[in-house]
N, C-alpha and C positions, 0 to 999 in steps of 0.2 A: 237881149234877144229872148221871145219866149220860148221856155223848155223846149215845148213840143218841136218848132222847128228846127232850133240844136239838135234835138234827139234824131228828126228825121237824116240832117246835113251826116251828123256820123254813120246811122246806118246805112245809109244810102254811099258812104263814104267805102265804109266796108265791105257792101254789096258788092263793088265796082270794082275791088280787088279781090271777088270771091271768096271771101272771109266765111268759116263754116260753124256752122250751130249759134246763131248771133242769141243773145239773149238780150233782154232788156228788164233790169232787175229795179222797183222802187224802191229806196231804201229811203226816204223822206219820215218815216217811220221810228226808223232806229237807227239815222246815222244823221248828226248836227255838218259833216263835213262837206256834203253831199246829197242833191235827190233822187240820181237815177246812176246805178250805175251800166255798161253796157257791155257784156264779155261775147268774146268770139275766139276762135280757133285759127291759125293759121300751120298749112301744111307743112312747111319745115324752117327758118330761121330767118333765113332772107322773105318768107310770106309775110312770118309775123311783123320783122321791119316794113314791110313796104304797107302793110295793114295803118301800122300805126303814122308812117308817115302822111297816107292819102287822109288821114282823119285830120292830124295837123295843118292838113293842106286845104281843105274843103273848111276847114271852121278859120282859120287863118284869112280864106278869100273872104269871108264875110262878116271879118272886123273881131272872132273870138281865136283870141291865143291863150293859149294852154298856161297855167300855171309852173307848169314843171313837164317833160316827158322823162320817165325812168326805165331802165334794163335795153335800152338797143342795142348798146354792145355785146351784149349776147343774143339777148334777141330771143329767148327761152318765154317772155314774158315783160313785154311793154305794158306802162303804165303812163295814159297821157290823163294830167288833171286839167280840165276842163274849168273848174270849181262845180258848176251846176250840175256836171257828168263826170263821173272817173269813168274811163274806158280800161277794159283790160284786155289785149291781147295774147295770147297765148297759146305756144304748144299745147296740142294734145295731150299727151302724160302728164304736161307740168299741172293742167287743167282739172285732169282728174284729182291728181295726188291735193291739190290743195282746197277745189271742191267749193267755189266761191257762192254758187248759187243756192247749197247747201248753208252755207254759212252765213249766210244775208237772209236766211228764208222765215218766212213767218212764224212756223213752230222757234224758231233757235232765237230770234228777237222774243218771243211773248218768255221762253224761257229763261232769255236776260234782262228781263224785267221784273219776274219774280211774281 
C-alpha cells in the first residue's frame, strides 16, 4: 500500500475518534525502522485505547496489520507498528514529559549525525 494513503487511513482513523494535536512526523531521514511516524493525544485512558484501536481497525480493513501494538493495558501511551508508520498515542503529560516530536526533529537528527 502507498504511504500516503496509509498515512491518510490512520489519520482519518484518528480524526474519527477525536484524537488531539495529530502530528505527522517524517523520519525517513534518520530512522532505518520507519518513514513516518504519527503522534496524537488522547483525553484520558480509555481515548487513548480506543484511538489506537480505530487505527488497527481502519488499516486492518484494508489488508495492513500492524506488526506489534504495545502499552494498552495501560493505555498511558499505545504504540501501534505499522512498519511503514509507527503511530503513537498518548496521554497528555506522558506526551510532553517524553517530547517525541522534539526528539525526531531536524535540528536533533542533523545533531546525531555530527
Amino acid at each position: 500500500m502507498q504511504l500516503e494513503v496509509l498515512k491518510k487511513i490512520v489519520v482519518d482513523a484518528l480524526e474519527e475518534v477525536k484524537a488531539q494535536d495529530i502530528r505527522v512526523l517524517d523520519v525517513r531521514h534518520v530512522a532505518s525502522f520507519t518513514d513516518l511516524m504519527v503522534i496524537a493525544s488522547g483525553s484520558s485512558t480509555r481515548q487513548v485505547k480506543a484511538l489506537a484501536d480505530k487505527v488497527v481497525e481502519k488499516c486492518s480493513a484494508v489488508g495492513v496489520r500492524p506488526l506489534g501494538v504495545e502499552g494498552e493495558r495501560e493505555a498511558e501511551w499505545v504504540l501501534v507498528d505499522l512498519t511503514d508508520i509507527v503511530v503513537h498515542v498518548m496521554l497528555p503529560q506522558t506526551r510532553d514529559f517524553y517530547n517525541l516530536e522534539k526528539l525526531w526533529s531536524v535540528d536533533v537528527a542533523r545533531a546525531l549525525k555530527g
